[in-house]
C-alpha angles and dihedrals in degrees: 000000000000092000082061105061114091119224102202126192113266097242097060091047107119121248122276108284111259114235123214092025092063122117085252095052118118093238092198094048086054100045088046092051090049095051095058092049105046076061091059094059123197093287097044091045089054094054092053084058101059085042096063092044094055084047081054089050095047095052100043095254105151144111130211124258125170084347105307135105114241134192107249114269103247124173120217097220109088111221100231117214121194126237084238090047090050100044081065093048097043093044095048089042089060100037091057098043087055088056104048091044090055079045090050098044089042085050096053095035140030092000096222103144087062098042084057089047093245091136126006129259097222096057095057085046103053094040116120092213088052107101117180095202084072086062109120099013107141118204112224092238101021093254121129104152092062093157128021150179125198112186105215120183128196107235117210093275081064087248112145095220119169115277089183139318124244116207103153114058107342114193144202105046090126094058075056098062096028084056091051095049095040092053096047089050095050104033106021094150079070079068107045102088099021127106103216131171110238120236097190088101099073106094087049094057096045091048086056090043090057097048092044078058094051113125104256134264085038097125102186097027113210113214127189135179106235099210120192086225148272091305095056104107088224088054100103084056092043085055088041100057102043087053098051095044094047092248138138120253120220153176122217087254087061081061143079137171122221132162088358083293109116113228129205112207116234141189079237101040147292105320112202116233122206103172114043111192095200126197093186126103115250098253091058099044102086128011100204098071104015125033112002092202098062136135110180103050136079126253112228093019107120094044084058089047082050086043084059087238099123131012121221128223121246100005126255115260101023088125089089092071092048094047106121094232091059089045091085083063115057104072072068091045084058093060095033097059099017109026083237133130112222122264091211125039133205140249113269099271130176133214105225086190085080115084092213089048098044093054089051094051082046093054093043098034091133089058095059157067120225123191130188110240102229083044121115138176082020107290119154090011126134139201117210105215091044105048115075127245092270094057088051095052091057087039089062094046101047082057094049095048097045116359095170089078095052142062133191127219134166129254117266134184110224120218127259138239128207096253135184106255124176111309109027098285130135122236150170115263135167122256142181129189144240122203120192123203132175116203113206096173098262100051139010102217098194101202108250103258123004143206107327114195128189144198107228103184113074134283091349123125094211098126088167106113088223087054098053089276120132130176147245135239097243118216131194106200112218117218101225128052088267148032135224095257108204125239116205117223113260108262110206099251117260123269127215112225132182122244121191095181104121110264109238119231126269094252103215106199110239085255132126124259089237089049084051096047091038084060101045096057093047092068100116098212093184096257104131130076120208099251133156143194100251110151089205115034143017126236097234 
């Protein structure tokens, strides 16, 4: 209960948790990886540096700050996960993706969560990702979180507890794999006497993940990545993962909707598509029943998905389960749907709706970080110990005049993780994680390792890139000598085939290009994790 959880002055918080010297810690796979690297030395270790920014450079992998593309951030120093550490993440990953996915068909459905008083009523109706034009839709195989991240952070016991789910359009699984192949490319010794999960298979399981969720009766599905567009910051992703999965790549204008069947338009014809893998919010996804002044949806689209005609990925409407206010729920979602209690806890988090709970965050305001719950990439939140008197007066009186748009966590203190800084030298910097699962309907695989980000500058806890935050190759250590490598089912290989049906034209909205490219950099994408910089204490 609430009434449980201590809030305990800042000063008397214990220290970040140390990784790699932790009692999970695969003490080989770290000695080994410190003694590559104390060969190294600092120069050589610099070198390697430069090396792996100009391989950055070479392959396109950058993001845009103040204007200018930069190579990724990426440390040299893997974070090593045990097998024993892992086994914790994947199971609570899929436990808590089972649960939100019974949460997401009973919301949408028979209602009877709410009915019991799991969660309140109140809090699904007033929620801005709840769409009731998604009510009754009815996914081919039952699966509407097809692809999810759920941010996880150490706190300073060393125990992995959820920082926030992503359902909608989780981002950043590329910069996974492209760490993973940069780093083997310009340090492969780091590699020789390592056991290390591979992450290579991803594409191939969410490719798998797409057809399994094909409407039935389609014998040869045809999938596409609906992108907002090249100004979209995830774009480079959204163009990465089509490629490695086979698929087209396309843009809403590509599309049309007749006769509730969604077309793709083609030099030889209209091609039909049954799995969308869009990478559009949902207000922007269809006009027609969302935002009428949209540019990068299609028409039509939601009323084929009703038709059963194409399935959309992941559903409309599946922001309601990740909505921060929803997230103190959902340990009581877990044994609600699966009997279970949750593998992973929360953060200490507060419903200011509740009279009782709201007066407690207001008496201890300066003991706590509140975060507005439409917010992203940190934006409107506050830390307690660090705003002034002033700010938390205003604070106080923005909760009391409208809670729902607020929630309250303590202040926590995220684990570090031995990092290259200037120089060569090695030092302790704060990181989070990423983990990234695909759900086909039989099996959520959650990919060994994950995003992890990390805060450069010392002692901050950004861990965003735009923000001076870079990121870590992230490896899962086997426990045996070798690990159960996966061999995709053999697809039939694709046929051309003529179509004289006339090709309809591209149909260009009477919109201009600056409203098309403003829209296309306002898709949220979910890549970005609330952070602060905070010398002292991390928003969780």
């Amino acid at each position: 209960e609430w009434q449980d959880c201590p809030v305990p002055d800042v000063d008397s918080v214990l220290p970040a948790y140390q990784e790699m010297d932790g009692d999970l810690a695969d003490v080989d796979a770290v000695e080994a990886l410190k003694t590559v690297l104390a060969g190294l030395g600092e120069e050589g270790l610099s070198e390697r540096g430069r090396l792996i920014d100009a391989y950055f450079n070479r392959q396109g992998i950058t993001f845009s700050l103040a204007g200018k593309e930069r190579p990724l951030p990426l440390d040299l120093v893997p974070r090593l996960l045990s097998a024993a550490e892992w086994r914790v993440i994947e199971q609570g990953v899929a436990q808590r993706i089972k649960a939100l996915e019974m949460f997401l068909a009973d919301v949408y459905g028979s209602r009877r969560v709410l009915d019991d008083g799991i969660v309140p009523r109140r809090l699904v109706a007033s929620s801005s990702h709840f769409h009731r034009e998604a009510w009754g839709i009815e996914p081919p195989n039952g699966v509407r979180i097809h692809v999810a991240g759920i941010d996880l952070i150490r706190d300073e016991e060393g125990v992995f507890a959820v920082l926030e789910d992503n359902l909608r359009c989780p981002s950043g699984v590329s910069y996974v794999l492209e760490n993973r192949r940069a780093l083997a490319h310009v340090l492969p010794e780091l590699f020789s006497d390592q056991r290390v999960q591979p992450v290579a298979e991803y594409p191939e399981r969410l490719l798998d993940a797409l057809l399994a969720a094909a409407p039935a009766g389609v014998a040869d599905p045809q999938v596409a990545v609906l992108t907002p567009g090249v100004h979209n910051s995830a774009h480079f992703e959204h163009a990465f993962l089509a490629r490695r999965m086979g698929v087209e790549l396309v843009e809403g204008r590509d599309l049309y909707c007749r006769d509730d069947q969604v077309w793709m338009r083609t030099v030889r014809g209209p091609k039909p598509v049954h799995v969308l893998y869009r990478r559009i919010d949902d207000d922007y996804l269809d006009p027609v029943h969302f935002r009428p002044d949209s540019v990068l949806g299609v028409p039509g689209l939601l009323n084929a998905a009703r038709a059963g005609r194409v399935t959309i990925a992941n559903a409309v409407g599946n922001g309601v389960a990740d909505d921060k206010a929803i997230y103190p729920y959902v340990p009581a979602l877990i044994e609600y749907y699966l009997g279970e209690r949750a593998i992973l806890p929360n953060i200490d988090t507060y419903d200011l709706q509740d009279p009782e709970q709201r007066e407690f965050v207001l008496d201890r305001l300066d003991r706590m970080v509140l975060k507005p719950v439409d917010g992203s990439g940190g934006y409107g939140l506050v830390v307690g110990d660090k705003a002034t008197d002033a700010q938390l007066a205003t604070l106080a009186k923005q909760v009391q005049a409208d809670p729902r748009s607020w929630i309250a966590q303590r202040i926590v203190r995220i684990s570090t993780c031995p990092t290259l800084v200037d120089d060569g030298e090695l030092a302790p910097r704060h990181v989070d994680l990423r983990p990234f699962a695909v759900n086909d309907g039989d099996h959520i695989f959650v990919l060994p390792g994950g995003l992890t980000r990390v805060a450069l500058p010392e002692g901050s806890l950004v861990v965003n890139s735009s923000q001076g935050g870079g990121s870590k190759d992230t490896w899962v250590v086997a426990e045996q000598d070798h690990s159960v490598q996966y061999t995709p089912p053999e697809r039939p290989t694709p046929r051309l085939t003529r179509v004289l049906a006339a090709v309809p034209a591209r149909v260009h909205s009477p919109t201009t290009h600056d409203e098309r490219m403003r829209q296309q950099e306002n898709q949220q994408q979910q890549s970005e994790t609330p952070q602060t910089d905070s010398q002292d204490g991390a928003p969780c």
